[in-house]
Backbone bond lengths (Angstrom), bond angles and torsions (degrees), N, CA, C in turn:
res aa  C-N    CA-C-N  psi(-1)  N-CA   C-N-CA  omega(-1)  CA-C   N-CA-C  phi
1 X - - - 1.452 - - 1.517 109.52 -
2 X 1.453 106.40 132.56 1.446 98.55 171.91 1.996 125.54 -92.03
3 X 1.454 90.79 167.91 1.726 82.04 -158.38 1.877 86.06 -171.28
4 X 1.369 91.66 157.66 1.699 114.17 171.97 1.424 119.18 -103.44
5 X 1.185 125.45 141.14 1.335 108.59 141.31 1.586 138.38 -142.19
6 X 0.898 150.77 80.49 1.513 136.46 165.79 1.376 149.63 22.01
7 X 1.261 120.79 98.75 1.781 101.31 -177.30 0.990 100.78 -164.19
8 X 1.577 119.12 159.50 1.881 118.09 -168.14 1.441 105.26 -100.65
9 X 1.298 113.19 152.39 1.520 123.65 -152.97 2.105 78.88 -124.02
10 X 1.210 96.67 146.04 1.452 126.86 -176.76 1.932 95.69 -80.80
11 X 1.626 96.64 121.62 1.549 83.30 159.12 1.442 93.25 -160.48
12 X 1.063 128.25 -161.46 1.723 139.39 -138.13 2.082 88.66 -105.76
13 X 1.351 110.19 -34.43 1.221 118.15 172.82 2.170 129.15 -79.41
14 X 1.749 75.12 -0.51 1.502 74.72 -175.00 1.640 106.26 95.04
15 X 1.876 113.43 125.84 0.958 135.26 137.54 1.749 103.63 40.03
16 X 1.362 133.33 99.73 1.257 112.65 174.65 1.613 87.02 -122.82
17 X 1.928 98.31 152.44 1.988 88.81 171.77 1.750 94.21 -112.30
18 X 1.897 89.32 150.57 1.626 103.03 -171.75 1.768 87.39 -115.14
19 X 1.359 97.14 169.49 1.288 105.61 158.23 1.542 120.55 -136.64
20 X 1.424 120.44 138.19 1.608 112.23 179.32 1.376 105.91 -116.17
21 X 1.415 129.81 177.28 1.186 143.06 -173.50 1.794 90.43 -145.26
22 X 1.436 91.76 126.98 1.330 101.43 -163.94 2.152 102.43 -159.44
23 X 1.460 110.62 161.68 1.446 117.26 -137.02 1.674 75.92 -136.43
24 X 1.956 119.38 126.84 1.326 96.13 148.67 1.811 101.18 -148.09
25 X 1.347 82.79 165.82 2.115 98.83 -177.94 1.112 110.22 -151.04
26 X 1.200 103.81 173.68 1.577 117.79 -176.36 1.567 116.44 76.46
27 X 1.538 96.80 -173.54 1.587 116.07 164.63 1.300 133.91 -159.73
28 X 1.355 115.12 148.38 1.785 104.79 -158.82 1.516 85.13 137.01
29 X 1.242 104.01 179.03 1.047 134.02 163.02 1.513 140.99 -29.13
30 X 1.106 125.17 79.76 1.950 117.25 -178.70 1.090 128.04 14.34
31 X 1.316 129.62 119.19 1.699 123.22 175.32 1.397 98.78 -145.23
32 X 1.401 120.23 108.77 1.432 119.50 172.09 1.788 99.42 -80.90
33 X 1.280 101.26 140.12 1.571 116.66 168.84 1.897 105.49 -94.99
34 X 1.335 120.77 130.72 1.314 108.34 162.83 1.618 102.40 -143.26
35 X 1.582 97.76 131.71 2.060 101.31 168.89 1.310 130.58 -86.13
36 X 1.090 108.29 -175.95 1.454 115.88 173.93 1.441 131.00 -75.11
37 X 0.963 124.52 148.18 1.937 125.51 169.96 1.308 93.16 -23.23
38 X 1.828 118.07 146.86 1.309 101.78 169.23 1.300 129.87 89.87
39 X 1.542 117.98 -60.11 1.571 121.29 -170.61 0.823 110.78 -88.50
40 X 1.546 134.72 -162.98 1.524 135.54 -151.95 2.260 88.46 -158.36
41 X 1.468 79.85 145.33 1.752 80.36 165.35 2.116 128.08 -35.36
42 X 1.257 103.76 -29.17 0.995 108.07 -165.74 1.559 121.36 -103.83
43 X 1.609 90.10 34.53 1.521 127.06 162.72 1.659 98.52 -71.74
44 X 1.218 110.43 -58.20 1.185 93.27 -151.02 1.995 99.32 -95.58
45 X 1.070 126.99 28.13 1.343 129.99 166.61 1.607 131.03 -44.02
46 X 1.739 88.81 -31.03 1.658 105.28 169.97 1.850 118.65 -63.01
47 X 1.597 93.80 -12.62 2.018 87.32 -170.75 1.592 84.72 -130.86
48 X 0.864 127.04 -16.54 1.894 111.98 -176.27 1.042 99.88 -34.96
49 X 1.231 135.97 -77.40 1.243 134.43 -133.99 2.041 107.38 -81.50
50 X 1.077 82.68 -26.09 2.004 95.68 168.15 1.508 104.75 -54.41
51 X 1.414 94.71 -58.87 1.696 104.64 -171.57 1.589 136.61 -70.64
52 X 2.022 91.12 -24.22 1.821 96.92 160.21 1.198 119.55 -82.02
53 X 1.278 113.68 27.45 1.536 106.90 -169.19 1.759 93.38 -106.17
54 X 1.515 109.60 -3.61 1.496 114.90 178.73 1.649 106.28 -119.57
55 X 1.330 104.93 -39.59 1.591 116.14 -151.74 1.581 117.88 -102.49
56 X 0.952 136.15 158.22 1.469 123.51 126.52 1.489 141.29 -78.09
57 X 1.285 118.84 80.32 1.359 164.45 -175.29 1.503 107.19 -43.18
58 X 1.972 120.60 85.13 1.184 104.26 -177.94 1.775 104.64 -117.33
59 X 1.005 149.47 102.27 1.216 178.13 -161.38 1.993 104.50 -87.00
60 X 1.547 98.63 96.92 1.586 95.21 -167.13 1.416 84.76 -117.98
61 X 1.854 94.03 175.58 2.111 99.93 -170.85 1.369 56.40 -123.73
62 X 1.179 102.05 152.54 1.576 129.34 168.60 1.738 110.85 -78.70
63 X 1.444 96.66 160.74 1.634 92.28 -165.82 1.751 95.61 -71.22
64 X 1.661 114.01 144.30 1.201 116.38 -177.65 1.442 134.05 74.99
65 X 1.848 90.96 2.43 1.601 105.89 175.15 1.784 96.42 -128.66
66 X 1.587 104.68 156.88 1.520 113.54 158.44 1.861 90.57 71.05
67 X 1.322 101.24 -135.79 1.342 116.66 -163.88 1.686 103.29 -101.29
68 X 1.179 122.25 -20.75 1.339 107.62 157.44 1.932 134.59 -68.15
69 X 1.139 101.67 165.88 1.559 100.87 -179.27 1.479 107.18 -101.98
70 X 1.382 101.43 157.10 1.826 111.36 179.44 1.453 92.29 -56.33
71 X 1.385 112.64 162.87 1.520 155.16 158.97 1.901 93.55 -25.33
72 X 1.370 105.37 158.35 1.683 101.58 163.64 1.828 111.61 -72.89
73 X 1.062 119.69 166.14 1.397 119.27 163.25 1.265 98.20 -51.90
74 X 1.659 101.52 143.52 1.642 113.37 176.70 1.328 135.10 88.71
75 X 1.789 104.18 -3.02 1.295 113.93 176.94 1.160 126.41 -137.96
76 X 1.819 126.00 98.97 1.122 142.79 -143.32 1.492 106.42 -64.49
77 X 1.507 132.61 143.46 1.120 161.04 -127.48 2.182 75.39 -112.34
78 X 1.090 130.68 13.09 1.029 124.52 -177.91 1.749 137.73 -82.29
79 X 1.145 133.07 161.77 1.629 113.11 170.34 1.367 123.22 -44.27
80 X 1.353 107.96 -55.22 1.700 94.73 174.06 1.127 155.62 -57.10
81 X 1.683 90.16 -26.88 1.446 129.66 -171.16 1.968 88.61 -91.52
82 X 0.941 129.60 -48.20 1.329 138.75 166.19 1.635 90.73 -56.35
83 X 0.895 154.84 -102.21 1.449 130.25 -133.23 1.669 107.72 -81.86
84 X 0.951 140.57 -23.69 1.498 107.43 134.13 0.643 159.39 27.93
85 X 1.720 92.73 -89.58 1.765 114.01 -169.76 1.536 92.22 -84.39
86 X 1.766 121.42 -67.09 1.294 118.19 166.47 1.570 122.96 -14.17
87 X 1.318 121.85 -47.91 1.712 140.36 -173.08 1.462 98.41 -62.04
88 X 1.786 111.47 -61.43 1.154 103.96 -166.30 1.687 109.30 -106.69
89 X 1.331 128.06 48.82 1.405 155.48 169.88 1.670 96.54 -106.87
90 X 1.624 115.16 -61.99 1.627 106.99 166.01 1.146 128.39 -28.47
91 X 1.545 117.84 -66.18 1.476 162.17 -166.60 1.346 83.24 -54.80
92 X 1.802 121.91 -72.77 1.557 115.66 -158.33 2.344 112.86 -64.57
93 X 1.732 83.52 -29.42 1.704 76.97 168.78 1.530 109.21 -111.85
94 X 1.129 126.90 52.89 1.423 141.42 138.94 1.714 96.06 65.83
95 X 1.501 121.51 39.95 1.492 125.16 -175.72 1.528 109.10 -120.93
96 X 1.252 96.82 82.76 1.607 113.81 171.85 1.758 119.31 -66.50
97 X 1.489 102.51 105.49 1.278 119.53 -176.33 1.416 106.77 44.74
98 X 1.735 132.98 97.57 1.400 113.91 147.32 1.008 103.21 -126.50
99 X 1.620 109.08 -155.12 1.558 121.22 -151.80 1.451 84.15 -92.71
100 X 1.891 86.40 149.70 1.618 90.71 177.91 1.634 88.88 -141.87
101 X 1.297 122.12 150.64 1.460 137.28 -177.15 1.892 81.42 -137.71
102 X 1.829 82.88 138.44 1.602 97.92 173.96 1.947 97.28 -152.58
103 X 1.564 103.45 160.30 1.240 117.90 -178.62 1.169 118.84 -136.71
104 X 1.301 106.65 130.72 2.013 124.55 -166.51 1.273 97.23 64.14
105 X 1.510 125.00 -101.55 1.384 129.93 -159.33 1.324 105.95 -93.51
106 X 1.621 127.26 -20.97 1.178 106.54 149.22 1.470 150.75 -83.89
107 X 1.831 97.25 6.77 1.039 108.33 -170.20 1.903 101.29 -80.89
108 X 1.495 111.70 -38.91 1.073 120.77 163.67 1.219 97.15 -51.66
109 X 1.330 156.09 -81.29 1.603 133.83 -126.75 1.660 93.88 -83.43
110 X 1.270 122.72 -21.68 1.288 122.49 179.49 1.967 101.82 -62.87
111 X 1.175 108.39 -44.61 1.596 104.55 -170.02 1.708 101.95 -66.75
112 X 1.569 122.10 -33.40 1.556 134.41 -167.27 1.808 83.87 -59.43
113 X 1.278 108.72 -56.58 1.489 89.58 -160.21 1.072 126.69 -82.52
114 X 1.961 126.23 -30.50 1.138 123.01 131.77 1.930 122.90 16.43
115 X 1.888 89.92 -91.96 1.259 118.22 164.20 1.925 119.98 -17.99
116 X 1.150 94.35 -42.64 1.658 105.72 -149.12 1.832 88.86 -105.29
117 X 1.390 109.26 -11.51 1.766 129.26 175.09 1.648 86.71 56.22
118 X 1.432 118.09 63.90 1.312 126.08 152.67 1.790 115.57 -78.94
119 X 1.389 108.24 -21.67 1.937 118.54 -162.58 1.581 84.95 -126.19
120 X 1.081 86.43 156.29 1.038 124.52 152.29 1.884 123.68 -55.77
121 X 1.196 109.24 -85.49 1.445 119.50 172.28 2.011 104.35 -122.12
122 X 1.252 86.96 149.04 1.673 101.40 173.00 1.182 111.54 -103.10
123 X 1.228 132.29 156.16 1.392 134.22 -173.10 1.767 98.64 -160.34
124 X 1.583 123.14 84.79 1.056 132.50 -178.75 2.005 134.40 -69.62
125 X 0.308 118.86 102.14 1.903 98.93 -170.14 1.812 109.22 -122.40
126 X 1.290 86.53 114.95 1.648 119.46 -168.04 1.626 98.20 48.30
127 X 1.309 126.31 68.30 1.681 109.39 -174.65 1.973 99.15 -83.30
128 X 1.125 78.90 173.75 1.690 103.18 -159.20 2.118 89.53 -85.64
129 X 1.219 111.06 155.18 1.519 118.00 156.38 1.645 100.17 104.62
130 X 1.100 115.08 12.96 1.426 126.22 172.76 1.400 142.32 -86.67
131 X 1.948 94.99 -13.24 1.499 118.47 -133.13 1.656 87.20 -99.38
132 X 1.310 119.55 176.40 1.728 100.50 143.90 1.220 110.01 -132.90
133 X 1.205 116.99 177.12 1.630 130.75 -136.40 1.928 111.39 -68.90
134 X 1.334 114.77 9.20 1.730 125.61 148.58 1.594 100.04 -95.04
135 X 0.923 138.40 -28.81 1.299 142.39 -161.28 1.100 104.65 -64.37
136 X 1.512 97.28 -79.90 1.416 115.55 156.47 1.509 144.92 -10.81
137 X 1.759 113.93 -73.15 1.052 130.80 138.69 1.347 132.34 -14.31
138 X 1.561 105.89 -55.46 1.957 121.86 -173.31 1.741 78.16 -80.94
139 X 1.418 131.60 -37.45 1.941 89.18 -161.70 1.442 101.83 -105.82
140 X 1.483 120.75 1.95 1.643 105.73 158.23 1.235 107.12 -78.72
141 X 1.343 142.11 -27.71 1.406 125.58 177.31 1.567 119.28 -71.03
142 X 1.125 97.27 -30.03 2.165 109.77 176.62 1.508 80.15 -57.78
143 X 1.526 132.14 -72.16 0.973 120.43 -144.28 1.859 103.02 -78.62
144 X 0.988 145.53 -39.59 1.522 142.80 176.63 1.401 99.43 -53.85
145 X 1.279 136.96 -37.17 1.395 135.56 152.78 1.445 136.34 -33.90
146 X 1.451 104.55 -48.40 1.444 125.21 -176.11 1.784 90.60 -71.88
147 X 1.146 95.58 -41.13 1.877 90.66 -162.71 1.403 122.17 -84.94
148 X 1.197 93.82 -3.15 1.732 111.55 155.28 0.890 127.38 -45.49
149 X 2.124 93.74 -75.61 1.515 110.45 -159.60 1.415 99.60 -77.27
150 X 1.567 132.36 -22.09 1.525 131.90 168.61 1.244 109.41 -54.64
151 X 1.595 107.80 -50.02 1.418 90.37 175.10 1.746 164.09 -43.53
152 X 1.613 80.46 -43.17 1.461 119.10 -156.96 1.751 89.18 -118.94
153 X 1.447 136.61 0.83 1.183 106.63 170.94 1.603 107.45 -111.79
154 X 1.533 124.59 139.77 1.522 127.60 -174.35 1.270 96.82 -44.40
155 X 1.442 110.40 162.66 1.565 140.62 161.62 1.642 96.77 -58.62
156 X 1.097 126.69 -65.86 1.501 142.01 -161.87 1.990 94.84 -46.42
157 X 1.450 115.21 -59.60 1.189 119.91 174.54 1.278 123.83 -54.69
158 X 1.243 112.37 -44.94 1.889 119.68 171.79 1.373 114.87 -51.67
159 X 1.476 114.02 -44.99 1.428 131.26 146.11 1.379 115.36 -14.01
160 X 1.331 101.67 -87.48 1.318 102.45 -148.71 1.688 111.56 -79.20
161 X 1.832 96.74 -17.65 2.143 98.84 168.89 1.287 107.69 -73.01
162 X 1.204 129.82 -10.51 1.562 127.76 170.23 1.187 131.17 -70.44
163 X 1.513 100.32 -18.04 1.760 95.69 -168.56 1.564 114.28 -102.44
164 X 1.679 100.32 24.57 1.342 108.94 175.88 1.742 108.04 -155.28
165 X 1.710 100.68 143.63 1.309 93.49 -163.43 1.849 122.64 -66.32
166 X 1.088 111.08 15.07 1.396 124.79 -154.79 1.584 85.48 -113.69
167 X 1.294 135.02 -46.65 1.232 116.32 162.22 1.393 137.45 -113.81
168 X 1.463 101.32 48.45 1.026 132.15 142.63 1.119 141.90 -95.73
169 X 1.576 123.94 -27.85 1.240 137.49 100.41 1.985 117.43 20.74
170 X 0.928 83.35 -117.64 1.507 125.13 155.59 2.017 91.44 -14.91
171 X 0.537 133.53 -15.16 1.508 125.28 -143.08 1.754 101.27 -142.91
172 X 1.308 95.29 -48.61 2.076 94.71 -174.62 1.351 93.36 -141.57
173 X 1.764 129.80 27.50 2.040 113.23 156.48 1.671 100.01 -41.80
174 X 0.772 111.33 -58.89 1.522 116.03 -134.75 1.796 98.88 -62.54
175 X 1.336 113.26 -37.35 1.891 106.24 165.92 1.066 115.73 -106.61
176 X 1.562 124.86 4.17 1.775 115.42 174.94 1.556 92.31 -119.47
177 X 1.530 116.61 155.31 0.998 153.21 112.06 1.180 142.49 20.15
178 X 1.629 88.17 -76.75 1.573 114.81 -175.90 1.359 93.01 -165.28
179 X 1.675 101.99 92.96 1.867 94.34 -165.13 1.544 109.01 -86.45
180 X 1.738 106.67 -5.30 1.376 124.52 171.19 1.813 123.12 -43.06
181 X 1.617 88.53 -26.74 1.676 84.95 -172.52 1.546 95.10 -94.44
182 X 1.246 126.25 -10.47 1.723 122.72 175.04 1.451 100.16 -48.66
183 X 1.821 114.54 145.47 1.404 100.06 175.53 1.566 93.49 -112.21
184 X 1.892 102.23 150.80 1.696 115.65 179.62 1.487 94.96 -11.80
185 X 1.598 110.17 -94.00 1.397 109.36 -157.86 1.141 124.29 -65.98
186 X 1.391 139.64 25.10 1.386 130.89 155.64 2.303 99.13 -95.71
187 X 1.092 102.52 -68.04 1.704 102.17 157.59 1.830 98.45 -8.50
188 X 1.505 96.16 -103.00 1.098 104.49 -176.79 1.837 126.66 1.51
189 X 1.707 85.26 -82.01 1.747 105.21 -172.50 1.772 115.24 -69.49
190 X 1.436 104.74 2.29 2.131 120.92 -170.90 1.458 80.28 -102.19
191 X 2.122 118.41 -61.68 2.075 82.74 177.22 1.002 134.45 -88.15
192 X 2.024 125.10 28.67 1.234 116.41 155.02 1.392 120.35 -101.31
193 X 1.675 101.55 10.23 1.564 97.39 173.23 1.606 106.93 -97.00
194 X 1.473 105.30 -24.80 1.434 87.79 159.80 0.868 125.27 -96.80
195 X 1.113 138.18 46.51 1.434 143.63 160.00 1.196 132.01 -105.43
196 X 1.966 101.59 -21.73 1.522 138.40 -172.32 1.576 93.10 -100.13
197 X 1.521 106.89 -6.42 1.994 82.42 -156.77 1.246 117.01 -71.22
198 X 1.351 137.22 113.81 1.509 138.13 -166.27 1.476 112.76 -75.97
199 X 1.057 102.13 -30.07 1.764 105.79 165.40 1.597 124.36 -77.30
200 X 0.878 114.85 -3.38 1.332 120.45 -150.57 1.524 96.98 -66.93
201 X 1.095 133.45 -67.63 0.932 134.83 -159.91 1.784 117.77 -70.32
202 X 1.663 100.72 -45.55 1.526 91.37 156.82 1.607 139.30 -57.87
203 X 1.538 99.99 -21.86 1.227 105.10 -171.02 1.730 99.40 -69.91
204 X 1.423 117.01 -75.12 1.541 123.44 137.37 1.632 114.80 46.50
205 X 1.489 93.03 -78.26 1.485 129.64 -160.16 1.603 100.93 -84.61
206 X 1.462 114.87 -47.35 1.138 109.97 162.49 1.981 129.99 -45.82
207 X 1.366 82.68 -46.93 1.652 85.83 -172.03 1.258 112.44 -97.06
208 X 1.454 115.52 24.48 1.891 119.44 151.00 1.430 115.21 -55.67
209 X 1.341 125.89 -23.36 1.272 161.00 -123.45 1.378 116.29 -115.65
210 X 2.204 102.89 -36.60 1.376 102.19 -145.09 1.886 85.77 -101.68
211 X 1.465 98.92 140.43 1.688 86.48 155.01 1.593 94.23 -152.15
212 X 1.312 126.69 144.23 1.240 144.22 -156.53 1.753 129.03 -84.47
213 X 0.969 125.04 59.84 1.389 134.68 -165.85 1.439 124.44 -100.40
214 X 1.414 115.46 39.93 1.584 109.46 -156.17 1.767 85.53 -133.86
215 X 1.223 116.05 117.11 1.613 107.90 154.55 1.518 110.05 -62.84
216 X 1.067 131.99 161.75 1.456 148.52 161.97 1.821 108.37 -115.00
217 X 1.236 95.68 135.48 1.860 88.60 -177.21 2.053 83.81 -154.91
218 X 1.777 92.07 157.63 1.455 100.18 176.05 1.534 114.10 113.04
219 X 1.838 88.65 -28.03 1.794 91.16 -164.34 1.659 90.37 -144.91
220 X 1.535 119.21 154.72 0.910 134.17 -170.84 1.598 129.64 -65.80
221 X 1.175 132.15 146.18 1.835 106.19 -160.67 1.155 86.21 -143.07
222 X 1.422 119.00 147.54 2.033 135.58 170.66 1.500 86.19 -127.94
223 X 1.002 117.37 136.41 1.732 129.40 137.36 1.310 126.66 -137.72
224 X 1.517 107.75 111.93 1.262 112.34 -153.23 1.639 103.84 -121.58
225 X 0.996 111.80 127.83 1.745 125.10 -178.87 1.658 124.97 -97.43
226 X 1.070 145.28 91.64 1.467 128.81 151.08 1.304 113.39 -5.94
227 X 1.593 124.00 134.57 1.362 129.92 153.81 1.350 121.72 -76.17
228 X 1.612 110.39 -13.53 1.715 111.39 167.31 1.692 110.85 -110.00
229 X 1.419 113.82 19.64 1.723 106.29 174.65 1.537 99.69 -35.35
230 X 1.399 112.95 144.91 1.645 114.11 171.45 2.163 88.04 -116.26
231 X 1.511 106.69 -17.01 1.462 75.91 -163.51 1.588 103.14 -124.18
232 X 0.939 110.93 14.73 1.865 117.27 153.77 1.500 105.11 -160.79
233 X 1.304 106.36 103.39 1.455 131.23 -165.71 1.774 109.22 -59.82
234 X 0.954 102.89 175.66 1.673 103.86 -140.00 1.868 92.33 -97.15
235 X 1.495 106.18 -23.10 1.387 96.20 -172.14 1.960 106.76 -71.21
236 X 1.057 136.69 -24.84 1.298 155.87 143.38 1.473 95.50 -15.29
237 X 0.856 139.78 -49.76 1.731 149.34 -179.61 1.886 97.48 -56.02
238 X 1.311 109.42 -56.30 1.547 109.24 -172.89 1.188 94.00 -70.91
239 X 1.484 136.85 -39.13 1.594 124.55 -175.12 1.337 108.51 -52.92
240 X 1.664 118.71 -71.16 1.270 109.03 169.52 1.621 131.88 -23.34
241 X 1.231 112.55 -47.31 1.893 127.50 -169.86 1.560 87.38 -47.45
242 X 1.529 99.72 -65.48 1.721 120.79 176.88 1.545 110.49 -10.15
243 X 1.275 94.06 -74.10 1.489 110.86 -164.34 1.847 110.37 -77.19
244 X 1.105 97.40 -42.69 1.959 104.80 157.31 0.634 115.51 -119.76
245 X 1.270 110.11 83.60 1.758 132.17 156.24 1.596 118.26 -14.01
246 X 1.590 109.48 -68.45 1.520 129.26 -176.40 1.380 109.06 -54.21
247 X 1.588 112.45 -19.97 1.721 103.18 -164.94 1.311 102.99 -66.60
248 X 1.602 115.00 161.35 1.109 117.95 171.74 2.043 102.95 -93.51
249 X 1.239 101.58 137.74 1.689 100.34 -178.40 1.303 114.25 -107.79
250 X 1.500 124.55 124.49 0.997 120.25 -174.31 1.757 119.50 -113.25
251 X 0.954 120.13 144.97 1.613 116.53 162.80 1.118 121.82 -99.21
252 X 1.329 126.02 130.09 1.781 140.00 172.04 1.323 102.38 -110.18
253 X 1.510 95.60 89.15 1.754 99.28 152.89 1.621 131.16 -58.19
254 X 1.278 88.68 148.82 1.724 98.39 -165.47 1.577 133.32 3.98
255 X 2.063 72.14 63.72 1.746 101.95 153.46 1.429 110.56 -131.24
256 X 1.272 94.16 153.22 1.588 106.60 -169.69 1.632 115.38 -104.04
257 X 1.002 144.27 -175.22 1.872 143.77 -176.78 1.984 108.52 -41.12
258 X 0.657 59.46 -4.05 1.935 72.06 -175.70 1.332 119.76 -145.10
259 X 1.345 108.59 79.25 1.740 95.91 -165.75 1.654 106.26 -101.03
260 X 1.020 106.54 -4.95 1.739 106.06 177.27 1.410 102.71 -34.51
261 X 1.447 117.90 -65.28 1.605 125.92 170.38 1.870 120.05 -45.92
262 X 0.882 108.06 -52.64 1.660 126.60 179.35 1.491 104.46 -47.38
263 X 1.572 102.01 -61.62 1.716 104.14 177.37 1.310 115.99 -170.73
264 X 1.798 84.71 105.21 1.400 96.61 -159.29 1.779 109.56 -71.58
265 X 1.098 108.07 -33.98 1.967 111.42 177.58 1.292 108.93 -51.42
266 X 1.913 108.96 -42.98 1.430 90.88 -148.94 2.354 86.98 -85.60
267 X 1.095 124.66 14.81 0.957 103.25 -157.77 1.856 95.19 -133.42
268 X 1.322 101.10 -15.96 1.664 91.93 145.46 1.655 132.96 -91.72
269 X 1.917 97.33 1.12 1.556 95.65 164.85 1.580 113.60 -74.51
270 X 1.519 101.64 -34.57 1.670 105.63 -170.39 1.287 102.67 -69.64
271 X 1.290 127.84 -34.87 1.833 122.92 175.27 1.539 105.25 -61.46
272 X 1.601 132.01 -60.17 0.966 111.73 -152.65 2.081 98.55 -96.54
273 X 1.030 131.03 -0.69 1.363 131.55 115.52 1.530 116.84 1.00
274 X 0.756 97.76 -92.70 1.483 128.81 -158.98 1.627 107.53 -66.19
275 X 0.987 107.40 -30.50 1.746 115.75 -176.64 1.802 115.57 -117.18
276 X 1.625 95.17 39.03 1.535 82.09 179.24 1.802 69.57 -140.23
């Protein structure tokens, strides 16, 4: 069921209140959902229902993405400032430390909190902060690209490349797989969230910034990569191992930056894997 909620995020100015828009099911055990730059909770729609069949399944739009609003004035679209709000988003729905699986940019905020031993277990997929600084470069421009043509192309047109797999294609290659199995209206409503995303660009700006150097130990780690990522390449997966040794590393064959869609079984086994 979807639902909002409210709560003040810690900053140097005093107490700020955020609000998220956020999705939950199931029962069992805690599972924070977090997406990518850009996407909207309903990225991961392809495994929910895999995963409430173990978990309690909470599915958030990040502040300034989906149906939530950016951050208050004054509070950077950043990791710290991001786990925080995440910290005290738990706090406001009474979810003391669980497992959280995140992808691209949430796979990064998933490792921040990890880090900070906010969860329980991490469960990463293709997270962002791995890359180095060409890496980098090639997938902020894929992505300043995407937010172009979202931008600047009518609703009426998004329409009508959706209702065939060829422009659909055309529309989500660059983070699916096989963007063929996306249906019209999920396509559709992913490029008007990036098109809507109010953070987007700060967030962006933030993670010029980010590069990934922290083992995590104490708590359990997945990092799992697509063998067809087109927009943070797959060898980035062994860097990570590198740097967390303990993680377990996984490969997702022919899935691409977003594989929730690509394959949803094999990629709600690696979540709930990973968090038991």
């Amino acid at each position: 069921m979807s639902a909002t909620v409210s709560f003040k995020v810690p900053s140097a100015s005093g107490p700020r209140t955020a609000t998220l828009s956020y999705a939950r099911v199931g029962t069992g055990e805690p599972l924070l959902l977090l997406h990518g730059i850009g996407h909207h909770r309903q990225a991961w729609d392809p495994v929910v229902d895999i995963l409430a069949t173990e978990r309690d399944v909470i599915a958030v739009d990040l502040p300034g993405f989906g149906a939530s609003p950016a951050l208050p004035e004054g509070l950077a679209h950043d990791l710290s400032t991001m786990n925080a709000a995440l910290g005290a988003l738990c706090a406001a729905l009474e979810v003391e430390r669980p497992h959280v699986a995140g992808n691209s940019l949430g796979g990064l905020l998933a490792l921040a909190l990890g880090r900070e031993k906010l969860v329980r277990s991490v469960t990463a997929l293709s997270p962002a902060g791995f890359w180095t600084p060409a890496e980098r470069r090639y997938a902020f421009g894929v992505l300043l690209g995407m937010r172009q043509i979202a931008t600047r192309m009518p609703p009426p047109l998004v329409e009508r490349l959706s209702r065939s797999a060829a422009g659909r294609t055309v529309l989500t290659s660059s983070i699916y797989a096989r963007p063929a199995r996306r249906s019209p209206e999920a396509v559709v409503a992913e490029t008007l969230a990036l098109a809507n995303a109010s953070a987007f660009s700060e967030t962006l700006r933030a993670g010029s910034d980010v590069q990934w150097t922290d083992d995590i130990q104490g708590i359990p780690v997945t990092v799992a990569w697509g063998s067809r990522d087109r927009l943070l390449v797959r060898r980035q997966g062994v860097r990570a191992k590198q740097i967390i040794p303990r993680a377990r590393l996984v490969r997702l064959p022919g899935c691409g930056h977003v594989p929730m869609n690509d394959d949803p079984a094999l990629v709600a086994r690696v979540i709930l894997d990973g968090s038991r």
